[in-house]
C-alpha positions as CSV (number, residue, x, y, z in Angstrom):
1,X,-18.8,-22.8,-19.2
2,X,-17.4,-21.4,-16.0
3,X,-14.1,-18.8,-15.8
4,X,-11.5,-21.0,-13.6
5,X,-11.5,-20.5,-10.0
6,X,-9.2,-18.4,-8.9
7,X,-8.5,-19.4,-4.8
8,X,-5.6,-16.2,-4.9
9,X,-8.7,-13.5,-5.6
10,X,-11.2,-14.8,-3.3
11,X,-9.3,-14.8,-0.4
12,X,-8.4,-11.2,-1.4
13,X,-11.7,-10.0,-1.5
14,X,-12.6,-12.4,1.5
15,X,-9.9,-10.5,3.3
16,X,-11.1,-7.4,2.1
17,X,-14.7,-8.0,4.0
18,X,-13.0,-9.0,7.3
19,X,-10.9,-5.9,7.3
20,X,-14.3,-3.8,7.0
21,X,-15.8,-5.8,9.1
22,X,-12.9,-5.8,12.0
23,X,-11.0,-8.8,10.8
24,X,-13.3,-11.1,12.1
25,X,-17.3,-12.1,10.8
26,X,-19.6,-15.3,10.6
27,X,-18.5,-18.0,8.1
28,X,-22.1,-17.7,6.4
29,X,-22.6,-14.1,6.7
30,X,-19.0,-13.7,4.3
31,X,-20.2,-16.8,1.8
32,X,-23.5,-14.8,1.6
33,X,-21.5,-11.2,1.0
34,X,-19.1,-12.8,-1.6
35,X,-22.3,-14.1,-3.5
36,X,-23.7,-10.8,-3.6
37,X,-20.5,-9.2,-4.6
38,X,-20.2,-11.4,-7.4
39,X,-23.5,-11.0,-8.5
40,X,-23.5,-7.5,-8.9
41,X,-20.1,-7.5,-10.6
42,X,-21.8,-9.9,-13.1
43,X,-25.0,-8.0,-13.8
44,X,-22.9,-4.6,-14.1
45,X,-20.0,-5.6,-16.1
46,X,-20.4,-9.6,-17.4
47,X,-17.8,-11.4,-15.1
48,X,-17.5,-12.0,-11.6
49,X,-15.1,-11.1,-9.1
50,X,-14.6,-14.7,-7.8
51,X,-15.2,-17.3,-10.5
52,X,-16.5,-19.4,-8.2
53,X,-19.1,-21.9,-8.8
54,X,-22.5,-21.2,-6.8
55,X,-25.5,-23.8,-5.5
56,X,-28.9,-22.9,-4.0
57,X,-29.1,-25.0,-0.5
58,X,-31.2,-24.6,2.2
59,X,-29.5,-21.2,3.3
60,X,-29.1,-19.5,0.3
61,X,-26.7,-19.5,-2.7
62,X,-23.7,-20.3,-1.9
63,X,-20.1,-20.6,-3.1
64,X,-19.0,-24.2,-3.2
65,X,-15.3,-23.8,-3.7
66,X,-15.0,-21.2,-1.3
67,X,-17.2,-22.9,1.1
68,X,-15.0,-26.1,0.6
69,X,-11.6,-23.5,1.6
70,X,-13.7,-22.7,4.9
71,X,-13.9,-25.8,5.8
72,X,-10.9,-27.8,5.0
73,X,-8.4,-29.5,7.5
74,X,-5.3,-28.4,8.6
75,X,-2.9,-26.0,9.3
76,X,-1.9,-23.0,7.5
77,X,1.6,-24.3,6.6
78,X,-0.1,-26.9,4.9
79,X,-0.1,-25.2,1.2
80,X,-3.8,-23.7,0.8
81,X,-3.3,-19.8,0.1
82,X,-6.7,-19.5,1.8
83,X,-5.6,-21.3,5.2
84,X,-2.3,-18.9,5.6
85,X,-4.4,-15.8,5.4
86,X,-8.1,-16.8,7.0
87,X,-8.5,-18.7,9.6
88,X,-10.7,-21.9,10.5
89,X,-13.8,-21.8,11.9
90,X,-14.2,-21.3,15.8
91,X,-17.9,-20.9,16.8
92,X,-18.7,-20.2,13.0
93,X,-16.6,-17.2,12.4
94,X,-13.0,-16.7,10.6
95,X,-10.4,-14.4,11.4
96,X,-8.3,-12.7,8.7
97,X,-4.8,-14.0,9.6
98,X,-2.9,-12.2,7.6
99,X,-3.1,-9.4,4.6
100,X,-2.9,-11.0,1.3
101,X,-2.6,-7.7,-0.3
102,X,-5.0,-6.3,-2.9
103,X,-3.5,-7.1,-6.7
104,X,-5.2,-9.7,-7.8
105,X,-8.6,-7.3,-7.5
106,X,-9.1,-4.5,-9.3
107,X,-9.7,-1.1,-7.7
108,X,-14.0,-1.3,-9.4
109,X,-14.4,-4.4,-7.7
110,X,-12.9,-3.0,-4.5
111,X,-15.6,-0.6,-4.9
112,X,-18.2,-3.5,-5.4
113,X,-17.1,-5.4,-2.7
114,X,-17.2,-1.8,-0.5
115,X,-20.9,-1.2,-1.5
116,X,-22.0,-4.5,-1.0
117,X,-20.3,-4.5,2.6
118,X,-22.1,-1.0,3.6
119,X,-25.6,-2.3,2.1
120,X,-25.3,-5.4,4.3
121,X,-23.2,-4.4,7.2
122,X,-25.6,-4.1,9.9
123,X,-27.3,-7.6,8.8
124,X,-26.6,-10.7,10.7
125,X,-26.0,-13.7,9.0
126,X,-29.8,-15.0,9.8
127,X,-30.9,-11.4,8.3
128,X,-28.9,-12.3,5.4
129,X,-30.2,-15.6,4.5
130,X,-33.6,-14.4,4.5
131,X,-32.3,-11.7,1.8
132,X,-31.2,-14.1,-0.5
133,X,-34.1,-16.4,-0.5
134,X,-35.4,-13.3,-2.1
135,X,-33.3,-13.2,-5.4
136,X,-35.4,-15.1,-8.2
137,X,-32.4,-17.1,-9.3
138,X,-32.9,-18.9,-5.5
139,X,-34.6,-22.2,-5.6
140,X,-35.5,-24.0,-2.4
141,X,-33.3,-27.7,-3.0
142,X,-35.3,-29.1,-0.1
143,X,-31.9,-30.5,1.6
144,X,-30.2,-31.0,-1.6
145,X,-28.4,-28.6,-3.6
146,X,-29.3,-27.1,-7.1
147,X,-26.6,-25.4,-9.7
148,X,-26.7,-21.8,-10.0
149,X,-25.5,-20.7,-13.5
150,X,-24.6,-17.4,-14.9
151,X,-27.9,-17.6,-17.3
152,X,-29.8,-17.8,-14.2
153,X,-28.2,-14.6,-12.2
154,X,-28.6,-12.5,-15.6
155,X,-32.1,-13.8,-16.3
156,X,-32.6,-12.9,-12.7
157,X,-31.3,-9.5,-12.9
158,X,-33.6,-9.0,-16.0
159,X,-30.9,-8.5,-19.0
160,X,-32.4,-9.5,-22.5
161,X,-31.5,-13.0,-24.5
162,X,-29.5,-10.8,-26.5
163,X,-27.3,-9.2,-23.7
164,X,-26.8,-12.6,-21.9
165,X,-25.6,-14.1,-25.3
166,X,-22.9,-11.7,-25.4
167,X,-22.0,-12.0,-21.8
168,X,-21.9,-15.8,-21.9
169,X,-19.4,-15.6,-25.2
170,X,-17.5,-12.8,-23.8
171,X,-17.0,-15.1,-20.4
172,X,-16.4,-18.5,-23.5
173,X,-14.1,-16.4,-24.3
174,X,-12.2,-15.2,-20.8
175,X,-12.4,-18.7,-20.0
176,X,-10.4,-20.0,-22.9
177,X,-7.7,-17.2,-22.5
178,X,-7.2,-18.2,-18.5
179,X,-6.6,-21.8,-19.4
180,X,-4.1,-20.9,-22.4
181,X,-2.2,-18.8,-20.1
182,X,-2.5,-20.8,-17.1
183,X,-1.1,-23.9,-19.4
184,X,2.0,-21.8,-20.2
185,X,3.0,-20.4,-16.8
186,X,2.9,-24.2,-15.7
187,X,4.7,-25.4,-18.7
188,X,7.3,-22.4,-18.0
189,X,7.7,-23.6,-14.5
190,X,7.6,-26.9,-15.7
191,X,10.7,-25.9,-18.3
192,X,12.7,-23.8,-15.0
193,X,12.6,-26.7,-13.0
194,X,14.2,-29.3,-15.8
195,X,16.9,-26.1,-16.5
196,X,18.1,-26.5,-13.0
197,X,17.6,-30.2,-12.7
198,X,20.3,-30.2,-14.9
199,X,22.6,-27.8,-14.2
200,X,23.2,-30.0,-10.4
């Protein structure tokens, strides 16, 4: 069970860190910050602020999709709301390109993703990693790469069986709402584009 990804609000709150951070910051050191934002907006209030999925590798957890944004090819006219607001890696770091704007975050998780940033602001991205090979849900892959569920980060953060039961049906249940509606914006856009196919 996962929420969909949603590519618009982490490059919001992506962008957010680079502003605080001067617009630009290590690649690793941001992939580490968003985990941590994510993971207290989970343990506080039961969802996320990314959606994304995460993975324990050798560095730490990590956020594939994002990670998978960071590193893809081409140029930001090529279609990837990511790549026309952050920049590509140079020497390890991104640049915040332009401001996507803030509506796709609420303004509590702008306060998460504020807190998180002043906790960790003075850490580099080595001091970082050696934070989050602290957090229980962490397990060393050994060069591989091992799922991180939501289970694992509430276990983690010490909630009972009973409150992660109701977080994981209340997420079931934010999971099946996103797809409905995301299946009828498409099939609405779907439906605009045959309207004016047919009125040429």
């Amino acid at each position: 069970m996962r929420v969909p990804f949603n590519e618009t609000k982490v490059t919001q709150a992506a962008s957010r860190l680079l502003k605080l951070h001067g617009g630009t910051m290590n690649y690793m050191a941001l992939i580490k910050l968003l985990y941590l934002i994510d993971r207290e907006a989970l343990l506080t209030w039961g969802r996320p602020v990314t959606t994304d999925r995460y993975v324990s590798m050798d560095r730490g957890p990590v956020l594939s999709n994002t990670l998978n944004l960071i590193n893809e090819k081409g140029d930001p006219s090529s279609g990837s709301y990511w790549r026309e607001h952050i920049s590509a890696p140079q020497e390890y770091s991104v640049t915040l390109l332009r401001d996507p704007g803030d509506d796709e975050l609420s303004p509590a998780e702008e306060k998460v993703i504020e807190k998180i940033y002043g906790e960790h602001k003075d850490k580099d991205q080595w001091d970082l990693v050696c934070w989050v090979h602290q957090l229980p849900e962490w397990q060393d892959p050994e060069g591989s790469a091992i799922p991180i569920s939501y289970r694992d980060i509430l276990k983690a953060g010490k909630k009972t069986d009973i409150e992660i039961a109701t977080i994981l049906e209340e997420l079931q249940n934010l999971s099946v709402v996103d797809s409905f509606l995301s299946n009828v914006e498409e099939q609405f856009l779907a439906q605009i584009s045959v309207d004016q196919s047919n009125q040429r």
